[in-house]
Residue, then its C-alpha position, 0 to 999 in steps of 0.5 A: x486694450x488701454x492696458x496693452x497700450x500703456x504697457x507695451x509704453x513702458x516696455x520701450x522706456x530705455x534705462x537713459x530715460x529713466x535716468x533722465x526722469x531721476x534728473x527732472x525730479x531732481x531738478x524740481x526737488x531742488x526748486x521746490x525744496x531748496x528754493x534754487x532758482x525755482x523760476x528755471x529749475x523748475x519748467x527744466x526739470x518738469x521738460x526733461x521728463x516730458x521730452x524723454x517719453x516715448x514717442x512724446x508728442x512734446x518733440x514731434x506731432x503726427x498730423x492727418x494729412x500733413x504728416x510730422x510736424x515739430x511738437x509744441x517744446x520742439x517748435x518753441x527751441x526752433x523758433x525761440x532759441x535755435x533760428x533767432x535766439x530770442x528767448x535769451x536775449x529778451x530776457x536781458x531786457x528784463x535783467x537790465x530793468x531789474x539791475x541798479x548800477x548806481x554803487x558801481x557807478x558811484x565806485x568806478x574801480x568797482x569795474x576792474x573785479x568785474x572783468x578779473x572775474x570772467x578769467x575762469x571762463x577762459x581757463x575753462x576753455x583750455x581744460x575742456x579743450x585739453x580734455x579732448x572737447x573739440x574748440x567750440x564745444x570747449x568754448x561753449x562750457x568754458x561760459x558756464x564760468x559767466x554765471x549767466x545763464x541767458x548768455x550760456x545758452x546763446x553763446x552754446x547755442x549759435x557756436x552750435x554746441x552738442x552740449x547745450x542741455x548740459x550747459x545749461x543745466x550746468x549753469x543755473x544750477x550752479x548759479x543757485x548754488x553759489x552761497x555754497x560754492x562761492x564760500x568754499x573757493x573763497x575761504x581756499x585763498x584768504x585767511x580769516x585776516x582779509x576777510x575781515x579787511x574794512x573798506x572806507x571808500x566814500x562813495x562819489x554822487x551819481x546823477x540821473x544824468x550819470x545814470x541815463x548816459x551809462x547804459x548808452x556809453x556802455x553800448x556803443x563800446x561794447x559794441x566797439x570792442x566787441x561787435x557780436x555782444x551788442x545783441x547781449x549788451x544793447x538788449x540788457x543796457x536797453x532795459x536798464x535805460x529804460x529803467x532809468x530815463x523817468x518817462x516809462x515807469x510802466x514799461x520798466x515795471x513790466x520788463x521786470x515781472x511781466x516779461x522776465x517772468x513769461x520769458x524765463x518760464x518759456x525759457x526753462x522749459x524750452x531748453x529741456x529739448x536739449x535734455x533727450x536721453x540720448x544726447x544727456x546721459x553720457x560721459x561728456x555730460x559729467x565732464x560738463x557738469x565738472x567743468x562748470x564747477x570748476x569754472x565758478x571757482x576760477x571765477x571766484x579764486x581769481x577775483x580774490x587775486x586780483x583784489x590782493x594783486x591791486x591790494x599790492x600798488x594801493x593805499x586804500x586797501x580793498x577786501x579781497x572778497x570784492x574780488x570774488x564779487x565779480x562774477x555775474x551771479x547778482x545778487x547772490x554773489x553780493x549777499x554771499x560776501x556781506x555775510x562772509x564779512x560779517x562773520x569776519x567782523x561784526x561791524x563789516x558792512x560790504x555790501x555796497x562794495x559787492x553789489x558794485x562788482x556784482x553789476x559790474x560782472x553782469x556786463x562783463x560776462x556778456x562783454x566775454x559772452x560777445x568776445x567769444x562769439x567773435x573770437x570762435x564764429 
């Protein structure tokens, strides 16, 4: 009899279910082998293959007496993701404890690449738009260009995107391959001459006042500018302040291990609910997947620009690979140029430089995550 039943189980495997296994296991491979973000691809890779078997008690649980109720990976999408959105944006807490905006702070210009670098996210838009996306599924691949994953699925999630499974995978996995995208789109528009450009700029002093008042400053202009950010904004800022008020030592410590642990792991698997079969395994979801890459290299090729482009009307000259910097990958993104600087001139130390513009993209990816919400909802 067990025989029969674990039979006439696999007879009902649809070839789409099938390909979504393929993706689960690659999705683990990726984190265990490669070590790309293996804190997300991991739980999202081990979710797409729960949810995509047949009948999987994972989606939906057939209860005497009560009938169909929501399974355990359904129940924590409706409650953590789709009804308040908080999965996401808990996780900025824990992001924000984690982020030392120190070298942004103390090289204010530094913010400029920040916001240069989120240009891919709208060119994104218009493409995916010109593609036949309808606008708010276009908007919501367009934030794959963030570099962000938490604002990638909020953003996907309350502009009631099909696509959000796509998006999501699109951008952390993109996001863990940006020590290999990011020198590509680089290396398309700098010679081996910019790279090499050396930075002198001393740094200015912060203060633990400086550093207590920025999140606040931050919070109440993103929230000024762009009201549907502050729940992105206030909740990563919020973390950093607690950070970097001195008081909650072990409040900050918890935010960044405990809690972005816990919640990055409900995360990841959570989102697989998006992953069905029949709402992954189509041509749209390709496009995604391209678009997303396409968005990364906007990011970084427009960074680049902008840094010649103000290179143009300066003294100080800046290595235009600050400008690539900017987008929200922290800290990959920063490592990447400091390596790229190196192997440009031995002595060409950018790392501050970049973890600057890296910081300074994580508040301007939420800031655009905000203003599309406010622009689209």
């Amino acid at each position: 009899m067990s025989f029969d039943f674990l039979w006439g189980g696999l007879m009902s495997i649809t070839w789409p279910q099938l390909v979504m296994y393929a993706v689960g296991i690659i999705l683990i491979y990726l984190a265990i082998c490669k070590g790309y973000e293996p804190s997300l691809l991991l739980p999202m890779g081990f979710g797409a293959i729960l949810v995509n078997l047949p009948d999987s008690g994972v989606i939906n649980q057939i209860t005497e007496g009560v009938g169909e109720v929501p399974g355990i990976i359904q129940w924590l999408f409706e409650v953590g993701i789709e009804t308040s959105e908080a999965f996401p944006i808990l996780l900025f807490i824990g992001i924000g404890a984690m982020i030392d905006f120190g070298p942004l702070l103390a090289c204010p210009k530094l913010f400029l690449f920040g916001a240069a670098a989120q240009a891919g996210i709208f060119l994104t838009i218009i493409i995916a738009k010109a593609l036949g996306f309808d606008i708010l599924d276009a908007a919501s691949i367009g934030i794959i260009g963030a570099a962000d994953g938490p604002t990638s699925i909020l953003v996907s999630q309350v502009l009631g995107s099909k696509y959000v499974g796509a998006i999501a995978v699109a951008a952390y996995s993109y996001m863990a391959l940006v020590p290999i995208i990011q020198p590509f789109a680089i290396k398309l528009v700098t010679t081996k001459k910019d790279r090499a450009i050396r930075m002198h700029y001393s740094p200015g002093s912060v203060t633990r006042r400086m550093r207590i008042m920025f999140p606040i400053i931050v919070t109440i202009v993103a929230g000024l500018v762009a009201p549907s950010s502050v729940a992105l904004v206030g909740f990563l800022m919020f973390g950093n302040l607690i950070r970097e008020c001195g008081v909650l030592n072990s409040l900050s410590e918890t935010a960044q291990k405990d809690l972005a642990n816990l919640i990055t792991l409900l995360l990841g698997i959570t989102i697989s609910f998006s992953m069905k079969a029949e709402q992954f395994v189509t041509v749209q979801t390709l496009l995604i997947l391209c678009l997303g890459l396409v968005a990364f290299v906007l990011d970084s090729v427009v960074g680049v620009l902008f840094a010649k482009l103000l290179n143009l009307f300066t003294k100080e000259k800046v290595n235009p690979m600050i400008g690539a910097a900017g987008i929200s990958a922290f800290p990959m993104s920063s490592r990447v140029i400091e390596k790229l600087g190196i192997e440009a001139d031995r002595q060409n130390h950018l790392l501050m430089y970049a973890v600057g513009a890296n910081v300074s993209g994580q508040i301007a990816s939420v800031v655009a995550g905000g203003v599309i919400l406010q622009f689209f909802m």
